[in-house]
C-alpha positions, 0 to 999 in steps of 0.5 A, spaced: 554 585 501 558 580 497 560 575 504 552 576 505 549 573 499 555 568 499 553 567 506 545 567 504 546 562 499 551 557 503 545 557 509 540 556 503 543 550 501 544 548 507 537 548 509 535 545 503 539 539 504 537 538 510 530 539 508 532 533 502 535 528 507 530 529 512 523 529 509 525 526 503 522 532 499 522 539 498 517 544 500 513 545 495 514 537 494 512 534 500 506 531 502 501 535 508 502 532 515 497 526 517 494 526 524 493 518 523 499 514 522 500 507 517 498 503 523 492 506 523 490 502 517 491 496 520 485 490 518 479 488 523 479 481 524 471 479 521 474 479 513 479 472 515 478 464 517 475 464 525 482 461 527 486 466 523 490 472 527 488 479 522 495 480 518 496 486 523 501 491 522 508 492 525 514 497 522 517 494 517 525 493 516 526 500 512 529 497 506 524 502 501 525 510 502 519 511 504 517 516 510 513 510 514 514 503 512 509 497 515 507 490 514 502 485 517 502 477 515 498 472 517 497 464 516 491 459 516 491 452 513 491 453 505 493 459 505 495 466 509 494 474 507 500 479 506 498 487 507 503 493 507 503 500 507 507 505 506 507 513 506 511 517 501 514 524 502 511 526 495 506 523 490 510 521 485 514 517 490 508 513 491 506 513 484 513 512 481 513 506 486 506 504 484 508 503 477 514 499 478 510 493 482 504 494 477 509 491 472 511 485 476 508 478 475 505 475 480 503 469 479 504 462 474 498 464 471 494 470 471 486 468 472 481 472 466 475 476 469 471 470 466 472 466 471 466 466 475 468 464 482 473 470 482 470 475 476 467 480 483 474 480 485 477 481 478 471 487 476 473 490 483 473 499 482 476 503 487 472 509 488 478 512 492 485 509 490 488 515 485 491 508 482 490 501 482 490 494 480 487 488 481 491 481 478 488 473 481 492 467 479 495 461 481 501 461 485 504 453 486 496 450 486 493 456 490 489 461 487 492 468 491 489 475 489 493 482 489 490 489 490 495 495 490 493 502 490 496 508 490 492 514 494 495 520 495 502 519 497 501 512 500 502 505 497 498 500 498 499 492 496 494 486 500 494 479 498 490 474 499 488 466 498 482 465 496 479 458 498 472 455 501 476 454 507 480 460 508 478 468 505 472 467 501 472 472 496 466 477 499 471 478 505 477 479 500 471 485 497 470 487 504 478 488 505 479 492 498 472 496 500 474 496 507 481 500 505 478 504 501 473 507 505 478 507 510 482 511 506 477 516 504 476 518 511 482 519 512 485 523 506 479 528 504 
């Protein structure tokens, strides 16, 4: 009897660590299984300058502990655009990653929402994201905005430069409404 619960305890060790090393979580802990991947939330190419190719996005280098990692750029003259997403095992992995770059400072100098030019992107709210920020500033002689959100077990971060001649801020408001909605259809 003895060698069986011995037994029974050294398979159940093993299966939890392999659930551990595998999935990155236990059971109870995981996040549901997704009939849609991070590629799926790829941005459509109408929010950006007309020369511009959409920041579409490709497997990122797997450098983060996330369960999918994927990354998209892309360039304009005067500016460019950033957009990763990234799927945690957990919540509170997603979370835990949420926080850490919500504290970060992103620009030289952070814009109020009394500017007016940017006050829409600045007052934005998420009607979907469990957690989210939206920051706009000056990086070197640029004004950039950043959006990152947290829904469910996924991470989110866009940033953009808003210009005349390159992201207006109506079409930046088309991308966060864009993910937001997005992920609305996805995830409920």
């Amino acid at each position: 009897m003895l060698i069986c619960i011995l037994l029974a305890t050294i398979a159940l060790t093993c299966l939890m660590a392999y659930q551990l090393f595998m999935n990155k979580c236990l059971w109870w802990s995981c996040a549901p299984n997704r009939d849609f991947t991070v590629f799926d939330l790829n941005l459509p190419a109408e929010f950006f300058p007309n020369a511009t190719e959409t920041p579409l996005l490709k497997q990122d280098r797997g450098i983060i502990d996330a369960i999918e990692e994927a990354r998209g750029a892309s360039n304009w003259v005067g500016g460019g655009a950033v957009y990763i997403v990234y799927r945690f095992a957990t919540e509170s992995q997603a979370e835990r990653w949420f926080q850490l770059r919500a504290k970060k400072n992103f620009f030289t100098d952070q814009l109020e929402n009394t500017n007016v030019m940017y006050s829409d992107v600045l007052i934005y709210q998420s009607q979907v994201a469990d957690t989210y920020i939206v920051q706009c500033g000056y990086v070197v002689d640029r004004t950039s905005c950043i959006y990152l959100a947290q829904y469910k077990e996924y991470y989110i971060f866009f940033n953009g430069y808003i210009s005349e001649t390159g992201l207006s801020v109506k079409n930046y408001l088309g991308v966060l409404n864009f993910i937001d909605n997005k992920m609305l259809e996805l995830l409920y």
